[in-house]
C-alpha positions in Angstrom: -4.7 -18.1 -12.5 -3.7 -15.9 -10.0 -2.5 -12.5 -10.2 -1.1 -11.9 -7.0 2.1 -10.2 -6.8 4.2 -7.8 -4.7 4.4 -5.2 -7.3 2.5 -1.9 -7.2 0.5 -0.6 -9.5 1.9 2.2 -11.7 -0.5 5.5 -12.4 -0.8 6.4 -15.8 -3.3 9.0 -15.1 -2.2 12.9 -15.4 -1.1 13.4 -11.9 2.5 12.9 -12.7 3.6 16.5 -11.6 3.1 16.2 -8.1 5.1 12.8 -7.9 7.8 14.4 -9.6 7.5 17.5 -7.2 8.0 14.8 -4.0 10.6 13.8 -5.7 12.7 17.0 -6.3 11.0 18.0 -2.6 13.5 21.1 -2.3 13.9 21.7 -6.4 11.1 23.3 -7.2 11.0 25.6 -3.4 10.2 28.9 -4.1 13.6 31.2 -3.9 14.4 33.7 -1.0 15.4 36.9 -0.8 18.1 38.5 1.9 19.0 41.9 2.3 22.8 42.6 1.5 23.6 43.7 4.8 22.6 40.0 6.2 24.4 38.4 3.1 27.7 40.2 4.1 27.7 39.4 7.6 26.5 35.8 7.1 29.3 35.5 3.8 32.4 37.4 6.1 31.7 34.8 9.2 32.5 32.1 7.0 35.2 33.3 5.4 36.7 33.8 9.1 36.2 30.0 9.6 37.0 28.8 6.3 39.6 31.2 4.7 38.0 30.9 1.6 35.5 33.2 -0.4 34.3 30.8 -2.1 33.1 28.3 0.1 32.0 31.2 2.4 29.4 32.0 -0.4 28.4 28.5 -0.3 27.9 27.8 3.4 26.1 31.3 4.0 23.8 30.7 0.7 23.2 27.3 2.4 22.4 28.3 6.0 20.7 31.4 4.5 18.1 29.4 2.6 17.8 26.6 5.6 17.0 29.3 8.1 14.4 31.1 5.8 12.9 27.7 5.2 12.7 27.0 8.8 11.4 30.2 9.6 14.0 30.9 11.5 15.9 34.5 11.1 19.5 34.2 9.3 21.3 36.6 11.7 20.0 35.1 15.0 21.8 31.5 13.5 24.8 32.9 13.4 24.7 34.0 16.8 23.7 31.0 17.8 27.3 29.3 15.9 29.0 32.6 17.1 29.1 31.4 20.8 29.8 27.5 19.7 33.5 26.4 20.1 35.1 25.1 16.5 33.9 21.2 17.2 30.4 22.2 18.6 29.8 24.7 15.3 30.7 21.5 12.6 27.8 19.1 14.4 25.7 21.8 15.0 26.0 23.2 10.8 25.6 19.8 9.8 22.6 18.8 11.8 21.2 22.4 11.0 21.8 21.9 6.9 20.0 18.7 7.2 16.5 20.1 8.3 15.7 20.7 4.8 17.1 17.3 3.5 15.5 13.9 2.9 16.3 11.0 5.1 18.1 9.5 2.7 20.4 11.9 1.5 21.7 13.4 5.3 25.3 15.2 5.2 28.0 13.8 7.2 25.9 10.8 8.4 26.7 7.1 7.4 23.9 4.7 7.0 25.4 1.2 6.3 22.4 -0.9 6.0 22.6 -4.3 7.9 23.4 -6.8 5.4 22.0 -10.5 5.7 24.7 -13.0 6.7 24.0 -15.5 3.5 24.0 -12.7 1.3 27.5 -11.5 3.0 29.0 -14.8 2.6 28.1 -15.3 -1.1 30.2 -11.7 -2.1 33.9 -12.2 -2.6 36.0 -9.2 -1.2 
C-alpha cells in the first residue's frame, strides 16, 4: 500500500521555538530606544498632519521603530516626508511601514487572489 501523499510531515522534535519565532517575525524584536527630543519632534509632525495626539503617538512609535529597524535614522525620515506634498507622504508612509511587515499582511494593499472560474460559478452571490 502506498503512502504517498501531499501532506508534510509535522516535527515533533524540540525545535518548536524557532517556528514559533518565524511566525511572530516582528513579536519577539528586541525594543528600541529614542531620545525624547526625537520622540517630540517625530510625535508634533504628526499631530500637524493628523490633528490628533493620539494617533500622532501611533504613527511616530510606528515610523520610529521601522526606521531603527531599517537602520535608518528617525529624524532624517521625517525630512525625507517633510519635503513630500500630502498625496506623496500617504504612499510613501505606507510603503515605508511595510518594510518590516510580512507579505501577507502589507497595509493599504489589496491582494484578491485569482479565483478559478468553476469554483466562481459554484458560489451563489
Amino acid at each position: 500500500m502506498s503512502t504517498a501523499n501531499n501532506l508534510t510531515t509535522v516535527s515533533t522534535s524540540a525545535d518548536l521555538d524557532s517556528s514559533a519565532t518565524q511566525f511572530f517575525n516582528n513579536f519577539y524584536q528586541p525594543t528600541f530606544a529614542v531620545s525624547s527630543d526625537i520622540d517630540n519632534a517625530i510625535i508634533s509632525y504628526f499631530e500637524k498632519i493628523t490633528l490628533s495626539r493620539d494617533s500622532a503617538r501611533i504613527l511616530a512609535s510606528s515610523v520610529i521603530y521601522t526606521s531603527l529597524a531599517q537602520n535608518i535614522n528617525p529624524m532624517q525620515t521625517i525630512d525625507r516626508f517633510k519635503a513630500m506634498n500630502r498625496n506623496e507622504l500617504n504612499a510613501y508612509t505606507t510603503m515605508f511601514l511595510n518594510l518590516n511587515r510580512l507579505g501577507t499582511s502589507y497595509l493599504g494593499v489589496t491582494n484578491r487572489p485569482r479565483v478559478s472560474k468553476y469554483v466562481l460559478r459554484s458560489i451563489l452571490p
